[in-house]
N, C-alpha and C positions, 0 to 999 in steps of 0.2 A: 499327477502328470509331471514328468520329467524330460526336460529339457539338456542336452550336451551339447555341446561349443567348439567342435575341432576348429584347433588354429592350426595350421600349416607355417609352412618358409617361405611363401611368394614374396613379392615386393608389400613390403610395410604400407607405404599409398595408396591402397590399393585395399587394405584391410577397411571392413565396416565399424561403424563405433558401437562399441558393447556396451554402452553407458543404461540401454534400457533393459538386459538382460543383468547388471553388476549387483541389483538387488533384490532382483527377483526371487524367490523359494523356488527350489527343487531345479534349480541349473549347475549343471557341470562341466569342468573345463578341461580339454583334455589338450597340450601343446605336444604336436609333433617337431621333432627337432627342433628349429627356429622360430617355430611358431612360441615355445614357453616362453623366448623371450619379450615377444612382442607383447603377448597377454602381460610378463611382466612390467612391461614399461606403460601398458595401461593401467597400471596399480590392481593387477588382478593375480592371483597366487594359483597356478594350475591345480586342481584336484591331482591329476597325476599328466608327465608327460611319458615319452616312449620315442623310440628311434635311435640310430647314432651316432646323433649331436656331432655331426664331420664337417658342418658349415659353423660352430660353435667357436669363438676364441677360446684359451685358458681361462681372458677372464668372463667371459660368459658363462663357461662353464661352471665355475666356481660358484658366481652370482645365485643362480642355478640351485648346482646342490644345496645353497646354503638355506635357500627359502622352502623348495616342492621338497612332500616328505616321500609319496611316491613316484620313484624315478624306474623308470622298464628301458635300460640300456642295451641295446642288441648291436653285435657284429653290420659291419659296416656292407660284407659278402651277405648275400640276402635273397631269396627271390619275392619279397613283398616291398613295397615303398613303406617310405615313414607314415603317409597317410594311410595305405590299407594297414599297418599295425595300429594305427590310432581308432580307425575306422573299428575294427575289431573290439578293443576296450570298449566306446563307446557301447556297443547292445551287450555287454555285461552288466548295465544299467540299467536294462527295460526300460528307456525310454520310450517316449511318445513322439517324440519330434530330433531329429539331428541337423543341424548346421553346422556345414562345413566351409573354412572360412583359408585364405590364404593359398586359395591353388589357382587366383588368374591372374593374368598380367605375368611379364618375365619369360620363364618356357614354354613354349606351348606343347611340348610333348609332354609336359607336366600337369596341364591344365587336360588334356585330351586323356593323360592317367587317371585323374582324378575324377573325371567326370564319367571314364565304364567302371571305375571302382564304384560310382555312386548309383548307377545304374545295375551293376550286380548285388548288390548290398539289398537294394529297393523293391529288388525284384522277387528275393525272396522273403521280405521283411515286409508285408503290404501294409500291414498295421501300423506302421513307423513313418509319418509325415519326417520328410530327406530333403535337401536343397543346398546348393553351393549360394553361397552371400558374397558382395563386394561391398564397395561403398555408392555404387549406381547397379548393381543384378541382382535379381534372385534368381538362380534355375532353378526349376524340378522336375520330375519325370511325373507323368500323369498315366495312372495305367485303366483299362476302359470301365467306361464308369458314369457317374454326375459328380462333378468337382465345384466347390461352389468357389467364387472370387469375392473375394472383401476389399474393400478402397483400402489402400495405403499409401498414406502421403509421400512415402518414398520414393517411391515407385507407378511410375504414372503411365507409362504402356507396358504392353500383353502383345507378346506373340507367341506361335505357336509352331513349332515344326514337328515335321514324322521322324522319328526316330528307327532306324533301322526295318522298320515297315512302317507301311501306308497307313492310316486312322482314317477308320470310315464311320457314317454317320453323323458327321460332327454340328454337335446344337452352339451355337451360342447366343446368352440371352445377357442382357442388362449391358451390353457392352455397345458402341457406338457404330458397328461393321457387324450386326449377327445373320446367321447364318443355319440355316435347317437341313440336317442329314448330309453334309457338303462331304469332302474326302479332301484330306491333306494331303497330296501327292509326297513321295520322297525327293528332292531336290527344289521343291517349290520353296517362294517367298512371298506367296500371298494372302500367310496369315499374318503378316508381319506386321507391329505398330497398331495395334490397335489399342481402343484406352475403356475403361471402366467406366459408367455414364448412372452409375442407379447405388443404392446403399448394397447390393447382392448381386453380382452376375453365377454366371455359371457356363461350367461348358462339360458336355455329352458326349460321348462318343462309345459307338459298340467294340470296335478292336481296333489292335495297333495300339504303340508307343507314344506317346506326346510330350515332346517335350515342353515344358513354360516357360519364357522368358519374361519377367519385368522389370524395367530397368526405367531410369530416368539421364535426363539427358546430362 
């Protein structure tokens, strides 16, 4: 099982602490442009970054080459963002799982990038558990299924919206608000805030998109 780590350029504050993945086996780090440095300044050395590094100082850049040995330096004219080229490296990996880290807070047209890049990526990679991380979210994209939920002290509400269609049938069980065969309407907010209540929930649904949100306050 293999784990990757995109760091992105958003706001530093904002980044979750890697401290439970820094020694784990079989994790990889991959820094999109400003993201390598941040991994740097958590004492972590990029497996490889990619992008091109145009929010970088000289001396960042420098810092930089001196440490990561693979460096994928592309033209600044582009029509991919620095995260979908990082996005990209990452499943030359086969991993199992991607977290993507450093795309909220700051732009929002940047975080709205980031989040149908991870929504395209998800959609054809269903085997590959995907999610954007802060230091209070998880997102992911839930596609129809049974998805089981685990308590994590992190993160202590669950909501739930339709993503680009309606999610019908929706179970949830172990959770403090469940709910049998319901339908998430598109623009609703009334799966919102709900919290974990048992060692296992889960949630069900026949079709449609679902997005997860768990966040803490």
């Amino acid at each position: 099982m293999t784990t990757v780590i995109v760091c992105a350029g958003g706001p530093k504050q904002d980044l979750p602490s890697f401290e439970k993945y820094r020694h784990m086996e079989n994790v990889i780090f991959i820094g999109a442009d400003k993201g390598s440095i941040y991994l740097i300044d958590q004492g972590i050395i990029p497996d490889e970054i990619v992008g091109d590094f145009d929010s970088l100082t000289s001396e960042e850049w420098e810092r930089i080459s001196n440490l990561v040995q693979k460096i994928n330096r592309v033209n600044a004219e582009k029509n991919e963002t620095d995260t979908d080229l990082a996005l990209e490296k990452a499943l030359l990996y086969q991993p199992t799982e991607i977290i993507l880290t450093g795309v909220t807070g700051g732009r929002l047209d940047h975080f709205e990038s980031a989040l149908r890049s991870l929504y395209r990526v998800q959609s054809t990679q269903l085997h590959i558990r995907m999610k954007i991380m802060n230091c209070k979210n998880e997102i992911q994209f839930l596609l129809p299924g049974k998805h089981p939920i685990y308590p994590d002290e992190r993160f202590q509400y669950l909501s739930f919206f339709a993503y680009e269609q309606i999610v019908k049938n929706v179970t949830l069980r172990g959770v403090k608000y469940e709910t049998t065969d319901e339908t998430i309407e598109l623009g609703t907010s009334r799966f919102t805030s709900n919290e974990l209540n048992s060692i296992e929930g889960y949630i069900s649904f026949s079709s449609g998109i679902c997005l997860m949100i768990r966040s803490t306050d």
